[in-house]
N, C-alpha and C positions, 0 to 999 in steps of 0.2 A: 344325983346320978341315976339313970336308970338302970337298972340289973341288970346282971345278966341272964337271960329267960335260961328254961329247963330244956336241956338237949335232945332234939326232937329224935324219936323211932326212925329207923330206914322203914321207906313202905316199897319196897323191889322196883323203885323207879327204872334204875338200871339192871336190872335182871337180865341175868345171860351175857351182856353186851363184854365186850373186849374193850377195857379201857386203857390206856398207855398214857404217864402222867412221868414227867418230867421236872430235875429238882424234887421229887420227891421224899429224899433224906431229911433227914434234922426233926425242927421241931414247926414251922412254917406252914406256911399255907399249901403246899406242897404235900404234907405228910398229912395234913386233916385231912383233904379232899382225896389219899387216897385211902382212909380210913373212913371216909364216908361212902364212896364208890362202892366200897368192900359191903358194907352196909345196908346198898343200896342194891345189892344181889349180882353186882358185875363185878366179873372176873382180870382181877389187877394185874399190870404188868408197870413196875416199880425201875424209876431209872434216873440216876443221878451220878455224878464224877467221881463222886467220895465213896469208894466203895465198899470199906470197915463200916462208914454208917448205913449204906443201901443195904449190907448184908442186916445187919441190925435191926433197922425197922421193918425188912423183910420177916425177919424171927419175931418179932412183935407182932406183927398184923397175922401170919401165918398163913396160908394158902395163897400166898399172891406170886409173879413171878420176877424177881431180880434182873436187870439186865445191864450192866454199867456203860455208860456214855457222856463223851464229853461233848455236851451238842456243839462248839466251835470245829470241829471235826467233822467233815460231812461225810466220810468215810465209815465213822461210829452211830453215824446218826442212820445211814441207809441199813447199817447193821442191827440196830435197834427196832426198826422195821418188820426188816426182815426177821428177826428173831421173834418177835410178838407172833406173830403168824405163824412160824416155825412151832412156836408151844400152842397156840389156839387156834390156826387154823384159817384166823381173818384177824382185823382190826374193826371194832364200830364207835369208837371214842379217841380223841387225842385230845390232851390237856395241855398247855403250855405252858409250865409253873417259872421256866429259869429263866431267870436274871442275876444282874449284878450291877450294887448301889454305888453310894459313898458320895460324901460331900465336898463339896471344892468349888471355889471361885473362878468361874471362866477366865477373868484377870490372869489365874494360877496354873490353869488346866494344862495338862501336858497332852499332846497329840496322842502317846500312850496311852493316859486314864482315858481319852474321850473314846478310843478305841476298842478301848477293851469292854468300858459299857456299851456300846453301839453293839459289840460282836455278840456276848454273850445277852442282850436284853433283848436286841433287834432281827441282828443276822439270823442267829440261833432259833426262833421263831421261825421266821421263811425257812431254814434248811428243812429243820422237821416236819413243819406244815406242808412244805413240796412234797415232801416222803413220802407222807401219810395222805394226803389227795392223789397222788397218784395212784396208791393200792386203794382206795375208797371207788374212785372211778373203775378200776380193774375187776373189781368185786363186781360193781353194776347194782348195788342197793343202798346208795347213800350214806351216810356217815355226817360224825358233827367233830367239831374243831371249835375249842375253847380256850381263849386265850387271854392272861393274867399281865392286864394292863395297869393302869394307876390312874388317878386324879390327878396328878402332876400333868398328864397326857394333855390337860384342858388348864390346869391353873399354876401359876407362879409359884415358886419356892427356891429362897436363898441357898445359892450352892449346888446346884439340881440341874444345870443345864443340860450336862449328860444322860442323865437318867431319863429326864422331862422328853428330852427329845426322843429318845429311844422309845420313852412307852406311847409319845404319838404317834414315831412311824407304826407300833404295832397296831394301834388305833385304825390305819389310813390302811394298812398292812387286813387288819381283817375286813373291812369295808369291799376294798378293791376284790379281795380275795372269795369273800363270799359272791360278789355277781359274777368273776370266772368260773365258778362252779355249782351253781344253782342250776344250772340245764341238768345236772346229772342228779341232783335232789340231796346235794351235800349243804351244811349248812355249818357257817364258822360267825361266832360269836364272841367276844371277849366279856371281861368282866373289870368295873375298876373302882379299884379298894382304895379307902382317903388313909384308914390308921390301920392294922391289923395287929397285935400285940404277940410277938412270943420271947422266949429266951434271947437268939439271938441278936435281935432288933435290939433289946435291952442291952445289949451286951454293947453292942457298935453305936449305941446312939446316947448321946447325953441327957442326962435325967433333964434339965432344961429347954432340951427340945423338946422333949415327949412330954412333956408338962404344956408347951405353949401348942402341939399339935393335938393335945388332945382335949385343950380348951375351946379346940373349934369345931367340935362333935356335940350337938346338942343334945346328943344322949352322955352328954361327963363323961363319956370311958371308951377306950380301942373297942373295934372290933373282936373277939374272938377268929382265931383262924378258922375254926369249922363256922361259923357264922359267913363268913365270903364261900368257903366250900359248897354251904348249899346252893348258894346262888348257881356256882359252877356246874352242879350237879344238873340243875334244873333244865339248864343250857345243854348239858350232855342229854337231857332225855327227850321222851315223844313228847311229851307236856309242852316244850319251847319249839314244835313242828312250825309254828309259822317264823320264827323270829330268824332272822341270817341277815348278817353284817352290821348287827347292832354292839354297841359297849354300853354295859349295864354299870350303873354306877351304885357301887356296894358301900354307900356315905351315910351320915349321918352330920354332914358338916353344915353351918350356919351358909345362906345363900347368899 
């Protein structure tokens, strides 16, 4: 198994910038990448449904700004917005961290569960994203838009149809999305993680899965969550100035 390397320094990648990051509670890729942002010298704006944990990780991280939202609401989501800007002024970052999994046989699938991942992995993405390109364009000095796709987006997995499909529309979702708004010099990128390992993955997924999923990593071992974080960060800064309507594949899986 290869290690896990030593947790690199912020070097003020994102300095100054207004970043607004989404699902950011718990302990996921969500909560690194805003632990890394923070890091990375940009000033957080913190938002997820669960609001005992947003306040939480809020008090953890400490100077960042709370904003609760359930992004299937687009009511919460235009408030999310507008509230980022209400504390700072503008927006020059949006992360698209939320979704929602779970397994089940298409055989099985109720129009419900296909729905409900669609809304909160797919929809939920376009609300925000429209939100946040509109105030980018309004601004008149570009902005970037990064969004937390999968490998499933591109490859087969038992039980995954809902999911799969959701994280290709976000896939097709950033592509389309970034050449609508490249004349304005915005840029939207996604990122797509094969394993990422935290608490609650463990918690919801059987020790026999993660054992055969993470046989297909030929580094032996998940990701770490802030290991996909950097990538995302990188995509949030000037450093990825040429890249727009790419999905970076954050793997380490046998080809």
């Amino acid at each position: 198994m290869i290690p896990v390397p030593k947790y690199p320094a912020g070097r003020d990648l994102l300095r100054d910038k207004v970043v607004v990051i989404t699902a950011a509670a718990g302990t996921g890729i969500g909560s690194a990448v805003a632990k890394r942002c923070q890091e990375e010298g940009a000033r957080v704006v913190l938002s997820d449904r669960h609001e005992r944990r947003l306040a939480e990780k809020a008090a953890e991280l400490g100077g960042v700004t709370a904003i609760p939202c359930d992004v299937t609401d687009g009511t919460q989501v235009q408030a999310l917005i507008d509230g980022a800007v209400a504390h700072h002024g503008r927006i020059d970052v949006l992360i698209n961290n939320a979704g929602l999994g779970g397994s089940k046989s298409i055989v099985d699938m109720t129009d419900d569960e296909w729905s409900s991942v669609l809304d909160v992995t797919l929809n939920s993405t376009f609300r925000v994203t429209r939100a946040a390109l509109r105030r980018f364009i309004e601004q008149g000095d570009g902005g970037a838009v990064v969004n937390n796709a999968s490998v499933l987006g591109w490859r087969a997995q038992e039980g995954q149809a809902h999911y799969a499909a959701a994280k290709a529309g976000v896939m097709a979702l950033t592509r389309c999305a970034a050449v609508d708004v490249a004349p304005h010099g915005i840029r939207v990128n996604a990122v797509a993680p094969s394993l990422a390992m935290h608490p609650f993955l463990a918690k919801v997924t059987s020790e026999e899965v993660l054992a055969e999923l993470t046989a297909r990593e030929v580094s032996g071992r998940a990701a770490e969550p802030w290991e996909v974080a950097n990538v995302m960060v990188f995509l949030a800064s000037d450093y990825a100035s040429y890249l727009t309507g790419e999905v970076v594949s954050v793997s380490s899986q046998h080809a």
